[in-house]
C-alpha positions in Angstrom: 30.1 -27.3 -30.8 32.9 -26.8 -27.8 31.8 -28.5 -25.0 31.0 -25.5 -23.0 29.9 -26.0 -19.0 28.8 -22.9 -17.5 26.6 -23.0 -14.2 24.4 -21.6 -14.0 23.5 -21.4 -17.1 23.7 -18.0 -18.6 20.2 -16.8 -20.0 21.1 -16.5 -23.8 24.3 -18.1 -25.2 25.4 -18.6 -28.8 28.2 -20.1 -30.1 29.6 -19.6 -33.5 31.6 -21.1 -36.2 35.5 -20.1 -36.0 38.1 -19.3 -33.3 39.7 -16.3 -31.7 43.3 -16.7 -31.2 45.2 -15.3 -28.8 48.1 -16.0 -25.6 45.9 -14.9 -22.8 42.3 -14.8 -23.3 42.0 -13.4 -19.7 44.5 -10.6 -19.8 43.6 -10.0 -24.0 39.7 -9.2 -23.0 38.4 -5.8 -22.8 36.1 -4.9 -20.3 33.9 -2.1 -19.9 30.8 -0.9 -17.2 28.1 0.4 -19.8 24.7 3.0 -19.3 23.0 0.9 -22.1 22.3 -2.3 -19.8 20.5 -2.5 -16.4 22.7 -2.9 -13.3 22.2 -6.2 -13.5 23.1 -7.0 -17.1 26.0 -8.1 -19.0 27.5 -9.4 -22.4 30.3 -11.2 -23.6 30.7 -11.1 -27.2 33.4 -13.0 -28.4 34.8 -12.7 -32.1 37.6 -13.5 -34.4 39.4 -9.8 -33.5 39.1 -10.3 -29.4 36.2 -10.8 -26.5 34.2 -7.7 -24.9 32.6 -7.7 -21.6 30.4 -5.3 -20.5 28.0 -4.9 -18.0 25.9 -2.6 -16.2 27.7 -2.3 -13.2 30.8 -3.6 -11.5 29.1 -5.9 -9.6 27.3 -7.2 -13.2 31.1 -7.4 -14.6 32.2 -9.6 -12.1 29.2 -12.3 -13.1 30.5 -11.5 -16.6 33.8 -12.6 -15.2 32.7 -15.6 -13.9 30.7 -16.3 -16.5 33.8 -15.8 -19.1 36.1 -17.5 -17.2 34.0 -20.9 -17.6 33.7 -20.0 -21.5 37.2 -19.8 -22.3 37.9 -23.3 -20.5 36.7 -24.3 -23.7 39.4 -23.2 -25.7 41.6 -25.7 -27.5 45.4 -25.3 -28.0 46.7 -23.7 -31.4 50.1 -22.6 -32.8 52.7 -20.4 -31.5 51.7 -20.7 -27.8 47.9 -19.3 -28.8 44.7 -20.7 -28.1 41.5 -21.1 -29.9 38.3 -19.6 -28.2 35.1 -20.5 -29.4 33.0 -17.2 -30.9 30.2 -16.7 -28.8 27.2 -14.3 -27.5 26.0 -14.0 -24.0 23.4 -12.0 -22.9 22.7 -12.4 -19.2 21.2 -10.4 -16.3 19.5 -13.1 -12.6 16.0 -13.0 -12.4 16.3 -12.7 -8.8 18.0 -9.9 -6.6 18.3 -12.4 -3.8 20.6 -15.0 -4.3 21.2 -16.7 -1.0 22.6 -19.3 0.8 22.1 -19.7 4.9 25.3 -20.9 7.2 24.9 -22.3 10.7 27.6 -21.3 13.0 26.1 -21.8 16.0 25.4 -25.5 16.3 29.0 -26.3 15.5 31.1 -23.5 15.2 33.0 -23.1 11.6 36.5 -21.4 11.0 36.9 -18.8 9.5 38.8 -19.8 6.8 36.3 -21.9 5.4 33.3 -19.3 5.3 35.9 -17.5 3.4 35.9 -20.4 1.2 32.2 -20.5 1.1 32.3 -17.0 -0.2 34.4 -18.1 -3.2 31.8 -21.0 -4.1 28.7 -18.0 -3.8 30.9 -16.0 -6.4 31.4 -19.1 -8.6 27.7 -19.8 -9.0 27.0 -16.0 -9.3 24.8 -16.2 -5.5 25.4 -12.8 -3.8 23.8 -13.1 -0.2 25.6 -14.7 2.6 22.9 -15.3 5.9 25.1 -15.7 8.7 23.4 -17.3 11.4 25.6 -16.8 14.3 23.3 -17.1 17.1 21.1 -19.7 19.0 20.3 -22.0 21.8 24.3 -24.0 21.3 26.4 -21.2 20.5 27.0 -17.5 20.7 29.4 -16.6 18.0 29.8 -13.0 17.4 32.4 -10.9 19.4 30.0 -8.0 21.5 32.2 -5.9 23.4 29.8 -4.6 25.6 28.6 -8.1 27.0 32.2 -10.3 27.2 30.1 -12.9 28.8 28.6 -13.5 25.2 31.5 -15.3 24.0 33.3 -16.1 26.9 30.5 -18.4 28.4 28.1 -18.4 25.4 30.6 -19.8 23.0 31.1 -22.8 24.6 28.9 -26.1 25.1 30.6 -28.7 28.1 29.6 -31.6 25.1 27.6 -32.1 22.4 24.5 -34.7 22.2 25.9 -38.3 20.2 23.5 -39.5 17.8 19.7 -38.8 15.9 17.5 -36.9 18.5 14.2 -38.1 18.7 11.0 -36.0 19.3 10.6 -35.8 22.9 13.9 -37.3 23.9 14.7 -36.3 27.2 17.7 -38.9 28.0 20.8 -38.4 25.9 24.4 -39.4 25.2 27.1 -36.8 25.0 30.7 -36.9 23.1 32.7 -35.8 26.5 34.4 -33.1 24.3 34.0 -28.7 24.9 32.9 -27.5 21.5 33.1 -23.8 20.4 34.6 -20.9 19.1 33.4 -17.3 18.0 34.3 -14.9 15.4 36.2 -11.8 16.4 35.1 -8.6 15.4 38.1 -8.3 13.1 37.6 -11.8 11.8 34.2 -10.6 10.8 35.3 -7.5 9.3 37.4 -9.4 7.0 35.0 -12.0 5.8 32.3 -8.6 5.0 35.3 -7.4 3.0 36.4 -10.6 1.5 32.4 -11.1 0.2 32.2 -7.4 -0.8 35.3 -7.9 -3.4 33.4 -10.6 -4.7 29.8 -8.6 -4.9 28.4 -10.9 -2.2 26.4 -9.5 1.1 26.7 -10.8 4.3 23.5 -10.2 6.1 23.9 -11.1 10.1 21.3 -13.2 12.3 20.8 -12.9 15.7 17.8 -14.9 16.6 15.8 -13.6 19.1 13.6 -13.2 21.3 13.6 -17.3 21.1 16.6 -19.6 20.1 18.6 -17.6 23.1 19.2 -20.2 25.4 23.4 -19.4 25.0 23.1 -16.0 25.7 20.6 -16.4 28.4 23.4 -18.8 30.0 25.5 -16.1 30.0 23.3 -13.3 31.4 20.6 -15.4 33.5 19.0 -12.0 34.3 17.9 -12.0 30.7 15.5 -15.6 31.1 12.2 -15.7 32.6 14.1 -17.8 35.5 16.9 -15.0 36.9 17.7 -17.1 39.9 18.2 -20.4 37.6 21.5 -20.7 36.2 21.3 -22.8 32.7 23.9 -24.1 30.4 24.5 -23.6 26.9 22.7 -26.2 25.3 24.6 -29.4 24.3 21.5 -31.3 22.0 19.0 -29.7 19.6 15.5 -29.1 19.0 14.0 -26.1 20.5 14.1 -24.2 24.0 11.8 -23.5 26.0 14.3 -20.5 27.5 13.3 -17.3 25.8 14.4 -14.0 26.7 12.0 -12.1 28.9 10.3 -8.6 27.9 11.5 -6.5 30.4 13.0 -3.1 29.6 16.5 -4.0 30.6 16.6 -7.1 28.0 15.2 -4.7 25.5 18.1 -2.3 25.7 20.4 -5.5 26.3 19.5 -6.4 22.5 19.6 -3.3 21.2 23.3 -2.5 22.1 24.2 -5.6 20.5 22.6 -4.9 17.4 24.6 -1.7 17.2 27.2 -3.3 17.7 26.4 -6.0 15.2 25.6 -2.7 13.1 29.0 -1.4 13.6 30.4 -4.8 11.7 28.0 -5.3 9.0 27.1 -3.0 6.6 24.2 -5.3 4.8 21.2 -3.1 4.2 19.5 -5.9 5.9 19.7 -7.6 9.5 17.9 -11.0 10.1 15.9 -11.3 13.8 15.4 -14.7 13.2 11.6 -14.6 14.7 11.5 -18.2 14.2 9.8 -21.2 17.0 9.5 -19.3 19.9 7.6 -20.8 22.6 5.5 -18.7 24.9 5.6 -21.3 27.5 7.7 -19.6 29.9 5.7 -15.9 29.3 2.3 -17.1 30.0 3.6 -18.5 33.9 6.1 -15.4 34.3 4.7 -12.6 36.4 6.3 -9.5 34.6 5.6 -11.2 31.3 1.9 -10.9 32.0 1.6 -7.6 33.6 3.1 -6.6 30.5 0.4 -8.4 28.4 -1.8 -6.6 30.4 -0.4 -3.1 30.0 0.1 -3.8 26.0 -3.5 -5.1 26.2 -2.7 -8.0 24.4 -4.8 -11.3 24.0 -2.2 -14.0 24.1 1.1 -14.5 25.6 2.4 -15.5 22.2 1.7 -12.0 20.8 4.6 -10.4 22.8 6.9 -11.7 20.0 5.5 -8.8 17.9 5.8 -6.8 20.6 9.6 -7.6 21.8 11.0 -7.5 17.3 9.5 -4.1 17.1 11.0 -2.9 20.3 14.6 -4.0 19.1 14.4 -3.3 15.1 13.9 0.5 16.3 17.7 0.2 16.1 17.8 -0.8 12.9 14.9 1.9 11.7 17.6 4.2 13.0 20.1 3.6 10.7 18.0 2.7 7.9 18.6 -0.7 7.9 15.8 -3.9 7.0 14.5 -6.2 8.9 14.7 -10.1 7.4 12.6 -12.4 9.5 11.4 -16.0 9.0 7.9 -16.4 8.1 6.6 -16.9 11.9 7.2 -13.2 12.3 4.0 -12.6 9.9 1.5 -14.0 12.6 2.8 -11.7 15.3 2.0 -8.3 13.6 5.8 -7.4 12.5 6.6 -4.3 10.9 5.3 -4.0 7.8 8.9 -3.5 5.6 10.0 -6.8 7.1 11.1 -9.4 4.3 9.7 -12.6 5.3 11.9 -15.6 4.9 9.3 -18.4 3.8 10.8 -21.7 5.5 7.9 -23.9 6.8 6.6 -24.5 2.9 6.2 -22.8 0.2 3.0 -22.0 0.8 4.5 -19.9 4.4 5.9 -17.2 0.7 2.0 -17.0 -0.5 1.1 -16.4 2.4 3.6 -13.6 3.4 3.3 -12.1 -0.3 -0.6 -11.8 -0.2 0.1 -10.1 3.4 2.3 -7.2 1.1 5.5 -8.3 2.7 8.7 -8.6 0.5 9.7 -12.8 0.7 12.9 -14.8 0.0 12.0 -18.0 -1.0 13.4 -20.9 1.3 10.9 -23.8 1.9 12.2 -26.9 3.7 11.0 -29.1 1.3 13.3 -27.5 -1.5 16.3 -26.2 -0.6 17.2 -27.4 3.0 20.1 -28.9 2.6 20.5 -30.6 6.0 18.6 -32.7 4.4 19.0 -36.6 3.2 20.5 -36.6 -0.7 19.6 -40.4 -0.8 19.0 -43.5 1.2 19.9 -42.9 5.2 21.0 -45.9 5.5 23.5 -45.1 3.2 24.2 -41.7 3.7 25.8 -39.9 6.8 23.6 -38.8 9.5 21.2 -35.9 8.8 18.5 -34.4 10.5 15.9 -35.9 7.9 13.9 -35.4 4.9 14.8 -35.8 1.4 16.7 -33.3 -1.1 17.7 -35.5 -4.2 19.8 -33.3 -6.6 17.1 -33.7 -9.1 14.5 -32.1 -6.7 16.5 -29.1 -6.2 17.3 -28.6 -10.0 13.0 -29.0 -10.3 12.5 -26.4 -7.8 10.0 -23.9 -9.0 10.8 -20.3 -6.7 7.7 -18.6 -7.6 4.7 -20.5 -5.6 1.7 -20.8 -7.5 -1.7 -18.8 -6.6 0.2 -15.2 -6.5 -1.2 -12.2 -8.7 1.3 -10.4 -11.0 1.7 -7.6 -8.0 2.4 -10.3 -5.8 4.7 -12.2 -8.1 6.8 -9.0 -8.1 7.3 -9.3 -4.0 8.5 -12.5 -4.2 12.9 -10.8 -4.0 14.8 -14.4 -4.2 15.5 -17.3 -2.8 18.2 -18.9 -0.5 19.6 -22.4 0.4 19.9 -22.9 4.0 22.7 -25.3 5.6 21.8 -25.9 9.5 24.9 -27.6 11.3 23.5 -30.0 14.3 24.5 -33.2 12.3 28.1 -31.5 10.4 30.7 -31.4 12.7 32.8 -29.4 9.9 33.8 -28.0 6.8 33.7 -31.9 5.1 30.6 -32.3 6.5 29.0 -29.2 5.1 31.0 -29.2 1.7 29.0 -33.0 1.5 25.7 -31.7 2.5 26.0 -28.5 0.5 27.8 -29.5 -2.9 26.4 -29.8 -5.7 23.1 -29.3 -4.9 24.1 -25.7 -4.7 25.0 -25.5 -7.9 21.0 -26.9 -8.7 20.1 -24.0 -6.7 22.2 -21.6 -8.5 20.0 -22.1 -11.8 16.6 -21.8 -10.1 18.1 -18.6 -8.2 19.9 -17.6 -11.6 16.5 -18.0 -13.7 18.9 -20.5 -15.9 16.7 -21.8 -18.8 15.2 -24.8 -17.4 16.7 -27.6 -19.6 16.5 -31.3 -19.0 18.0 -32.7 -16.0 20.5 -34.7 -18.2 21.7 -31.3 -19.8 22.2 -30.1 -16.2 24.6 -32.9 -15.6 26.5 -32.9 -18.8 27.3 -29.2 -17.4 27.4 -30.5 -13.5 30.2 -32.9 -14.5 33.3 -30.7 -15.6 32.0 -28.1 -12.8 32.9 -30.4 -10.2 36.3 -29.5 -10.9 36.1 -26.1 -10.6 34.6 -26.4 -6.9 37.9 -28.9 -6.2 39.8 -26.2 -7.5 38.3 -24.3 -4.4 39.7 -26.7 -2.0 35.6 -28.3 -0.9 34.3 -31.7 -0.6 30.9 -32.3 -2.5 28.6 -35.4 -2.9 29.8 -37.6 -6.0 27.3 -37.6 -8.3 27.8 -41.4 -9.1 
């Protein structure tokens, strides 16, 4: 049999006896869109007289493209300029609809050339969501015409924390260097594009009403402190500075999600959700008179209150909310997909509530994560994601009912920034356990690992072809 690598593995392939020959088993393939196979489908069929691909939709082609494209490296040279592709069957369609991966712009600020680049590696392994999380506490990276101040104060940190943070550190060291950068609105425009060619979504994040220490730096008036002027915040962990829930922030947030609207045309918007202290809320005078008014028990419950003030935008223009799994303790709108980060147990939980899930437990598929010994490997944030533990990584948590089952959508890989300074960085952190994830995501037959990385090995070429770095495997 032709050594054939294809990741992720497709979910039926067959290889036959005998060769097709031909000059250009690209341009010599016919390809058709089909009403036999779901949307999602395809087939290659390969034979002595030529190769057929069809599939159920375009976007289905182009994973038969992918797909075909890995196939034919297999083919051997022949006479008279041919080559000799190996006969073969593939019968495909992902078991999941949501094939994500999660990018960090906002702890250190990436060009745009290499998200476009991370676009090309989603297509390779077939993932077709992009979460851009352009938002938080160290950066403001999206271009909002109404509020200039976004970008031209919230883009930019004075310097940037040296070194592991501890939990409570108070005292740290700073790198003497202004980190930053933001994304146009054109730039954005042309990475929605670049992904749509490709069949991948972009789906925005602005993280509110916590994680908004950047743009509250901007537009004081929008903290629980007016008269206090912060800066964007140069080390990690978590603020304490959350927007307030006055009327004016309210409409403050919902003309930037218009305008994030405007640029994005992703059925679904992400409000982030996520740790969001009520520290400040629970001291802050028109925080509580509006506890009071909403009759609400805890300060913490305003959350709810604030997300379903600002997703009326997105109602509007029939657009989904995508929230991480915090959002199901502060009575969220009911059509919100949870993103289950905390554990895998967070995706029961939001799945027994009714709520559609993505799949994205920190344990799994956090790939800030350690790959192997820290003493060994550059500095991460912690944990440990061997390759091996991502290629073992079972989507579906246990304990759900069939009807349950069904509202579990995907999964996604997430890559937070704080400790990748840049595209080597990330391509290190990210590559190839992304290509483990691409088979749990895919619904690849699970094989033995060893198969995996007879596969892995040649595929490493393909993501050099691509121009990123990835972890050797040896």
């Amino acid at each position: 049999m032709p050594d054939i690598a294809i990741v992720p593995a497709p979910r039926e392939l067959t290889v036959d006896e005998g060769r097709w020959l031909t000059a250009d088993p690209i341009a010599g393939a016919v390809r058709d869109v089909v009403e036999n196979l779901d949307a999602a489908e395809y087939r290659i069929d390969i034979s002595t007289d030529g190769a057929r691909l069809a599939a159920g939709s375009e976007d289905a082609l182009r994973h038969a493209e992918t797909t075909y494209a890995q196939l034919v490296e297999a083919a051997e040279p022949a006479a008279d300029g041919k080559v000799a592709v190996p006969l073969a069957h593939v019968a495909d369609a992902p078991r999941f609809a949501w094939r994500g991966m999660m990018l960090d712009v906002a702890r250190h600020f990436l060009p745009k050339e290499f998200v476009l680049n991370v676009i090309d590696v989603l297509a390779l392994h077939r993932l077709n969501v992009l979460h851009f999380h352009l938002t938080d506490d160290q950066g403001w990276r999206v271009e909002i015409e109404a509020y200039p101040k976004l970008t031209e104060v919230g883009a930019w940190r004075e310097h940037t924390m040296v070194g592991k943070m501890s939990h409570g550190q108070t005292e740290f060291e700073y790198d003497g260097v202004r980190h930053g950068g933001f994304y146009t609105k054109d730039d954005l425009r042309e990475i929605v594009a670049y992904a749509a060619e490709r069949g991948i979504t972009v789906v925005p994040e602005i993280d509110l009403p916590g994680h908004m220490q950047a743009a509250i730096t901007a537009y004081p008036e929008l903290g629980n402190h007016p008269d206090q002027q912060l800066s964007v915040r140069p080390y990690w962990g978590i603020s304490e500075d959350v927007l307030n829930v006055n009327d004016a922030t309210v409409e403050f947030v919902k003309t930037v999600l218009r305008e994030v609207l405007e640029i994005f045309p992703s059925p679904y918007v992400h409000l982030g959700g996520d740790e969001c202290p009520s520290v400040q809320w629970a001291s802050s005078e028109a925080a509580q008179k509006r506890q009071a008014e909403l009759g609400l028990d805890e300060p913490g419950q305003l959350q709810g209150w604030f997300t379903a003030q600002v997703a009326e935008v997105l109602a509007e223009q029939g657009r989904r909310l995508v929230g991480w799994d915090e959002m199901v303790e502060t009575d969220c709108p009911k059509d919100a997909v949870i993103m289950a980060w905390r554990s895998a147990e967070r995706g029961e939980v939001a799945a027994k509530a009714g709520h559609e899930v993505v799949m994205a437990p920190c344990e799994s598929v956090y790939f800030d994560y350690y790959q192997g010994d820290p003493a060994t490997e550059p500095l991460a944030i912690g944990g440990h994601i061997p390759l091996r533990k991502v290629y073992d990584f079972e989507v579906i948590p246990a304990g759900l009912s069939p009807q349950q089952q069904a509202l579990i959508v995907g999964t996604q890989c997430q890559i937070w920034t704080e400790y990748m300074e840049g595209p080597e960085q990330v391509g290190y952190m990210l590559l190839p356990r992304l290509s483990a994830f691409a088979e749990r995501a895919w619904g690849s037959p699970k094989t033995p690992y060893d198969e995996f990385l007879t596969r892995l090995r040649p595929h490493l070429t393909r993501i050099e072809n691509l121009g990123l770095n990835y972890r050797p495997l040896d």
